[in-house]
C-alpha positions, 0 to 999 in steps of 0.5 A, a space after each residue: 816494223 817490216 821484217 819480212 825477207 823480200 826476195 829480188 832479182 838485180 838486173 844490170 849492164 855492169 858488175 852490181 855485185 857490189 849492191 848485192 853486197 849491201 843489200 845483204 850486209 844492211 841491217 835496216 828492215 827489211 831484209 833482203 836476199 837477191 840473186 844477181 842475173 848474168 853479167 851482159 846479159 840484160 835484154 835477155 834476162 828480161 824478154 826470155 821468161 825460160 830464164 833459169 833466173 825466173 824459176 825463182 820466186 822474185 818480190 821484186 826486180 831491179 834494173 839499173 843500166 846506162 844510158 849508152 848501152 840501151 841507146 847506141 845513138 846516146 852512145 854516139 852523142 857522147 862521142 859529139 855526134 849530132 844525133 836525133 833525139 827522136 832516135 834516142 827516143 825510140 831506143 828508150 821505148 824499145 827498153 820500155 817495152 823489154 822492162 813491162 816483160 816483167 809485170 807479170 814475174 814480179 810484183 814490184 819493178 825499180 828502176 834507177 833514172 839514167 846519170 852520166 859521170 860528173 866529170 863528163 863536161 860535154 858541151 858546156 855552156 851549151 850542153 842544155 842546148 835543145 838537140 844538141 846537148 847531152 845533158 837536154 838529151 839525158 834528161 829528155 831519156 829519163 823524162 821518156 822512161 817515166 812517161 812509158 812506164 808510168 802505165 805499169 802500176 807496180 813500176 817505180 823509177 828511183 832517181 839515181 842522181 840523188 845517190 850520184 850527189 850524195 857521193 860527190 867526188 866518189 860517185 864515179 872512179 875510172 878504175 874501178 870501170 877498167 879493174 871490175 866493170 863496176 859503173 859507180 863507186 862505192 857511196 852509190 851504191 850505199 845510197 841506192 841501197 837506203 832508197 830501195 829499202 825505203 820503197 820495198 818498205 812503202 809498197 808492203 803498206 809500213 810507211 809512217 803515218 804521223 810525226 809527233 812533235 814536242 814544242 819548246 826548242 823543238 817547234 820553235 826556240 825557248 821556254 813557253 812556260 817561261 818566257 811567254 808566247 811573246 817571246 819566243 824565237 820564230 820568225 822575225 829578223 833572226 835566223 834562229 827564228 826563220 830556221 824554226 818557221 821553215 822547220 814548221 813549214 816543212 812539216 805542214 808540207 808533209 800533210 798535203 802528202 797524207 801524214 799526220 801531225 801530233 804534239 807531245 810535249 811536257 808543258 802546261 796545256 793552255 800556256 802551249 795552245 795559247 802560244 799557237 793560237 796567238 803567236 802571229 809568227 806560227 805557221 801551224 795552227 792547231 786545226 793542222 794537227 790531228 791530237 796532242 797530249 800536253 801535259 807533265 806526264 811521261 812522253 812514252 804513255 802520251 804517245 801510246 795514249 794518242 795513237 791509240 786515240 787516232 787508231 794507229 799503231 807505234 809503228 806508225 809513228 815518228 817522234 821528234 824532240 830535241 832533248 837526247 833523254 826524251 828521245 832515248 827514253 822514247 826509243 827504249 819504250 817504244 822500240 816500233 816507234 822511229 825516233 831519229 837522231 835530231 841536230 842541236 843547230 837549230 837551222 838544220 831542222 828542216 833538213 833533217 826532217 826533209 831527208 827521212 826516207 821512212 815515208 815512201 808510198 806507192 800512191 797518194 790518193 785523195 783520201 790521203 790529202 784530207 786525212 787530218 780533217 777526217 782525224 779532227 772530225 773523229 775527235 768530235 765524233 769520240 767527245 759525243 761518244 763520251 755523252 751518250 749512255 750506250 755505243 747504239 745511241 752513240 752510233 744513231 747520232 753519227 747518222 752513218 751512211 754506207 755507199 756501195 760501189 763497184 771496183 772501177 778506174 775512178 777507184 781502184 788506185 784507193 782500192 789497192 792501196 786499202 788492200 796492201 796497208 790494212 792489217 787490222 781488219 784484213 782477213 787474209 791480209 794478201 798483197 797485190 799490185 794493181 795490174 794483179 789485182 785488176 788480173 785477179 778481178 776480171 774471173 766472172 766468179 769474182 765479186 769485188 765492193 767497195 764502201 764508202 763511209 760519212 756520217 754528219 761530221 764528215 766523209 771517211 772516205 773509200 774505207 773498206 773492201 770485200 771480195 768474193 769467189 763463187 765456187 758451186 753452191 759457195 761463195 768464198 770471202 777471199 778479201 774482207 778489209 776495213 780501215 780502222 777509222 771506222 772498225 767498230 761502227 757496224 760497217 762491218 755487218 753492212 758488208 756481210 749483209 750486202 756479201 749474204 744479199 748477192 749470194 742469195 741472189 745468185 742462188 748460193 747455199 752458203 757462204 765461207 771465209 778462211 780466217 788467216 792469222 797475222 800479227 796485227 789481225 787479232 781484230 778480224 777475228 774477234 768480230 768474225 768470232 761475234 759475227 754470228 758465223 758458225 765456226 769451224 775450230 780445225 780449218 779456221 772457217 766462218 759459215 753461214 747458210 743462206 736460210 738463215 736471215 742476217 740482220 743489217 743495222 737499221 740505222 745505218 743508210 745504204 746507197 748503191 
């Protein structure tokens, strides 16, 4: 888990020392400490950057206001004038334009989406009523605010309307606007509070990756072992049946967003795999599921066992089982893995599994889409690795290809994503947003790579990125990252190669790059340690000087 402290910035037109407070006091990761800007003060504290506020170092900003006091003409249709809408409008893009002041001071900008109270009636019948209705207008605002700012890369609305839902009645209480100019009630602000953890959490790359799964009474109703795939409960006339084919439903859903699936399950493994491969009535096949391990022995070790398998980590994974004493045991020897509390009724499962908040990400890419192809196709690549005497001839067979491509529009949102998720191969595991990126990489010192990767069972996928700064005679690897799908396939010599080849070009004398540490970037520095760099011990610097030959892989295709 991310239990780094985010450092934030709570800008509002009403008393938000409330959320202060929550975020303070909430023990979920990551911590947060914030600094609450001047009460009535809003357009200020976002144009003026001599604000005393911004003398701080802020991860991130949070503005959340109403939709009357940054639209006098909304503030006007509340009271049943006829207003515009184009005037509304408007006044949202002169808010728009006072937010993007914040691009450069934050790396990351939340904005709740505009509510108006529940108890406000407006017009009715007709309040969706086009030009007329307050509800039409509210939404046309918030439709406005997210087309506007849908420019700014490291700018994320929150919708606010799910917290106002999950208060209920105890959303809005008139008293506490009138006693303390506190615009929401207290369940609001609890609300709000799970959301923006949950986003500070995706955007420092700890979203989940995989849900693992046991199967019986957890996949669908009964005892394989006992019973027979015939008559298990799923689908047909019967609720419990329907509840669990929409449970899997759902969980298929979470794979065209990018999140694995896995199985863990005390069972005999043909009985289970005959069960999804035959039952007519099962919505997940086994082609939807990246690995399982099916067997007697402790869930604990398979789930260690298959991660390790699809090069993830625990805290990566969420595991769901309907058993208490599976999922304490899972929980205790496993603390990184996120094992929530799971209904006994059956029919709430789809809910539960909807509800988590442990899968935010900035982007979705299309690498992300077809992630479980890219898994099923490892497992042939790891069954021929098994056959072959030795990891060349393994790594011949795959016949790997490289392709080499500059940082563009078609490739950047992958790009970033790579840099801010990548802890294993990362060698200075920096995180940046996409406008700092794209600011960073505009110095005509600086050379940015992007690899692409396939071999003859499939495409990885953009899967790795180098970066380097020109500094007189050196050339300095500030970025050198590689997705774990392929650490270990002499990728990584492909890159010094091409890195060496471009500074020798130009003229360097030499190449550095400053090795720094991580919890989890051990495997960086291993390779740097074989890589066939000079070491420096005292600065933690590889060194290599151009006339020394590096040595590509020859068996490894490059195209550029």
């Amino acid at each position: 888990m991310d239990n780094v402290v985010k450092r934030g910035v709570l800008i509002s037109d009403f008393n938000i020392e409330p959320l202060y407070g929550y975020l303070k006091n909430d023990g979920q990761p990551p911590s947060v400490i914030s600094t609450v800007a001047p009460f009535g003060q809003l357009i200020q504290t976002l144009v003026d950057t001599q604000n005393k506020i911004w003398s701080d170092h802020h991860d991130f900003a949070l503005v959340w206001t109403r939709p009357d006091s940054i639209s006098d003409s909304f503030a006007r249709a509340l009271n049943f004038h006829r207003v515009p809408i184009e005037s509304i409008l408007a006044e949202v893009d002169d808010f728009v334009m006072a937010l993007k002041n914040l691009r450069i001071r934050v790396k990351t900008i939340l904005v709740p989406t505009w509510v108006i109270p529940s108890f406000w009636y407006g017009y009715g019948m007709i309040d969706m009523r086009k030009d007329l209705g307050l509800a039409n207008s509210l939404m046309q605002m918030n439709l406005r605010l997210a087309e506007k700012l849908g420019s700014v890369s490291n700018a994320f609305i929150l919708n606010s309307e799910r917290w106002v839902r999950a208060a209920g009645g105890d959303a809005f209480n008139p008293k506490l606007w009138y006693l303390g100019k506190i615009a929401f009630g207290n369940k609001v602000f609890k609300e709000a509070v799970t959301d923006i953890k949950s986003a500070l959490h995706g955007i420092g790359g700890n979203a989940r990756k995989i849900i693992i799964v046991d199967l019986d009474d957890t996949l669908w109703g009964g005892i394989v072992g006992d019973s027979g795939w015939e008559n298990l409960r799923l689908g047909g006339h019967d609720p419990i049946g329907e509840a669990y084919v929409d449970f899997q439903k759902t969980l298929k859903s979470f794979t065209n967003r990018g999140v694995l699936l896995g199985i863990v399950s005390k069972n005999e493994e043909s009985v289970a795999l005959e069960a999804i491969n035959n039952n007519p009535e099962m919505v997940l096949k086994l082609d939807n599921f990246s690995g399982w391990r099916i067997n007697w022995d402790d869930k604990a070790n398979n789930i260690i066992e298959l991660i390790e398998e699809l090069n993830l980590g625990p805290q990566s994974v969420v595991f769901i089982d309907n058993d208490p004493a599976e999922r304490a045991r899972v929980g205790e020897a496993l603390p990184e893995v996120f094992v929530p509390e799971w209904p006994e009724d059956k029919m709430l499962y789809s809910q539960a599994l909807s509800s988590l908040k442990c899968f935010d990400t900035p982007i979705v890419t299309d690498e992300d889409r077809v992630r479980i192809k890219m898994y099923r196709d490892e497992s042939k690549r790891e069954r021929i690795k098994r056959s072959v005497s030795s990891p060349e001839e393994w790594l011949k067979t795959l016949e790997v290809k490289v392709r080499i491509e500059d940082m563009d529009e078609t490739n950047i949102k992958r790009v970033v994503q790579l840099l801010n998720k990548t802890n294993q191969m990362n060698l200075s595991t920096r995180r940046m947003t996409e406008t700092e990126f794209r600011d960073w990489a505009i110095d005509d010192n600086r050379r940015i790579w992007a690899f692409r990767v396939s071999d003859r069972f499939g495409d990885y996928g953009l899967t790795g990125i180098a970066s380097m700064e020109n500094d007189r005679e050196t050339g300095n690897i500030i970025d050198f990252i590689l997705s774990c799908r392929v650490m270990g396939r002499m990728i990584e010599e492909v890159m010094l190669s091409v890195m060496i080849t471009h500074a020798r070009r130009i003229g360097l004398s030499r190449i550095e790059a400053k090795y720094l540490p991580t919890v989890k970037n051990k495997p960086c520095y291993d390779f740097w340690k074989r890589s066939g760099f000079s070491f420096d011990v005292t600065n933690e610097i590889f060194m290599w000087k151009m006339e020394t030959e590096y040595h590509k892989p020859n068996f490894i295709g490059i195209e550029s």
